[in-house]
N, C-alpha and C positions, 0 to 999 in steps of 0.2 A: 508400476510400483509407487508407492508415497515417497513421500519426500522425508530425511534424515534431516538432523539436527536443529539449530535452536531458532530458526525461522522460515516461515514462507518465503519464498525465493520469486515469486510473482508465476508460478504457472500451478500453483493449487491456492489461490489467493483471491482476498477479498479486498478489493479496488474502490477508495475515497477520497474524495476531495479533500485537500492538509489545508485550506484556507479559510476554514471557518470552527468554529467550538463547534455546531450541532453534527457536523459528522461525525466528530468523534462521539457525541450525547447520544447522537443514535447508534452505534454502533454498541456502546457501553449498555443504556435501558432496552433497546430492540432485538442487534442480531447478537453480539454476544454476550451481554446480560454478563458485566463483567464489573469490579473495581472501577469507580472515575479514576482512579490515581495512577493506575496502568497503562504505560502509554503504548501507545503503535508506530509503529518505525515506519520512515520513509523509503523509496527506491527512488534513487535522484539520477538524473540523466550526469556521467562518472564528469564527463566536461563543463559541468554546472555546480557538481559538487562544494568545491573551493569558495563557492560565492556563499553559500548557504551553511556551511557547518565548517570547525576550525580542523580541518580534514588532517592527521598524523604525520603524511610523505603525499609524495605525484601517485601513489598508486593507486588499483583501484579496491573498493573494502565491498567485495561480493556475497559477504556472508553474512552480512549484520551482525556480526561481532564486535564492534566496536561502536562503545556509547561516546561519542563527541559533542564537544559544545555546539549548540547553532549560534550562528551569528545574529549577537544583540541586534543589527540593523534588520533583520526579516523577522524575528521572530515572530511579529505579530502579523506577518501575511502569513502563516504554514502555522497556525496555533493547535490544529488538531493533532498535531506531530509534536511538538515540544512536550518533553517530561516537566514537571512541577521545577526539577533541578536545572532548568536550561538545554540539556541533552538530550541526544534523539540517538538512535541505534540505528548507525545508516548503510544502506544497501545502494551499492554504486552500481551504474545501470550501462553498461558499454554496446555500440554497435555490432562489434563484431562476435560476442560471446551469444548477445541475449536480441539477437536482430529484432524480432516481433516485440517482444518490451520493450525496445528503447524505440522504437517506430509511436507507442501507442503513448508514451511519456510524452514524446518531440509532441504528437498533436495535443496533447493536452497541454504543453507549455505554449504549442500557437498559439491557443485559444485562449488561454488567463497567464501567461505571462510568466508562470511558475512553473519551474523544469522539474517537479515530483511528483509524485504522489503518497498518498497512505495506502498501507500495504498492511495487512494483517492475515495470518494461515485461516483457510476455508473450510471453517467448519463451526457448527454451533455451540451454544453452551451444552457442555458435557457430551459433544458428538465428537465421533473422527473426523479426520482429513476429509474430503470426499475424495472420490477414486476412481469414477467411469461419470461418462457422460451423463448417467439416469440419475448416479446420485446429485450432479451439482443440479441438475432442473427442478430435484426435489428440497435440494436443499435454498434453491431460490427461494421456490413458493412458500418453505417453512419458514423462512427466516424473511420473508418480502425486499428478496431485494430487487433492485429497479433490471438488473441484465446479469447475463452470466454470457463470458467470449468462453468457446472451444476452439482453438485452432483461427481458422477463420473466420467461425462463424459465433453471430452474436444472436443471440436470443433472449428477450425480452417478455414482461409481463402487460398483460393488457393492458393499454392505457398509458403505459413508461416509454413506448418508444421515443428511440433518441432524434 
């Protein structure tokens, strides 16, 4: 079944890198052909959280409900994430809840340093969610994105392997 309320929760979701403008430029001209002014919320590793956004309480915020400041000192490494306002709508990412995203966060924070990512719900302008397996492969090739993970398994377009 799809997923309910007001965000992608990272398992019908479209996965970018928060460390540069052109993620977001492509995301906005390419796959969803949306507003620049709209921004895309982060999934932060929940233990990382406090470093990067002025986080409410110790808890954790799993539903992107809540728009919080980022902190002036990062903002300009995660700019693809930052609202025009300073705020980002942030999705706290815990081991024990969301094992395989907070697995897939951790290597991505090995790798550049930054315990997030850009998360936004997968689907194109003016499509649904996708919903089986055929639609997101279809929805790669339409939208050209570089991979799509199911479960385990990652699949990619010619040429994009990681």
């Amino acid at each position: 079944g799809g997923e309910f309320g007001p965000r992608a929760l990272g398992h019908r979701s479209i996965l970018a890198d928060p460390r540069t403008r052109a993620s977001k430029e492509r995301l906005d001209s390419e796959i969803k052909r949306r507003e620049w002014f709209r921004p895309y919320a982060p999934s932060v590793l929940a233990e990382h959280a406090d470093e990067y956004f002025e986080m409410p309480g110790p808890g954790p915020s799993p539903y992107m409900l809540l728009a919080v400041n980022t902190r002036v000192a990062v903002r300009d490494k995660i700019p693809a994430i930052v609202h025009v306002d300073g705020t980002a709508r942030v999705q706290t990412v815990t081991r024990d809840i969301e094992p395989l995203y907070h697995r897939l966060i951790s290597r991505f924070h090995e790798i550049t340093g930054v315990p997030l990512v850009l998360n936004t719900s997968f689907n194109g302008y003016g499509e649904p969610m996708v919903e089986t397996p055929a639609d997101a492969i279809e929805a790669m090739r339409s939208m050209s994105l570089d991979a799509v993970a199911i479960g385990d398994y990652l699949v990619w377009t010619k040429g994009s392997a990681p």
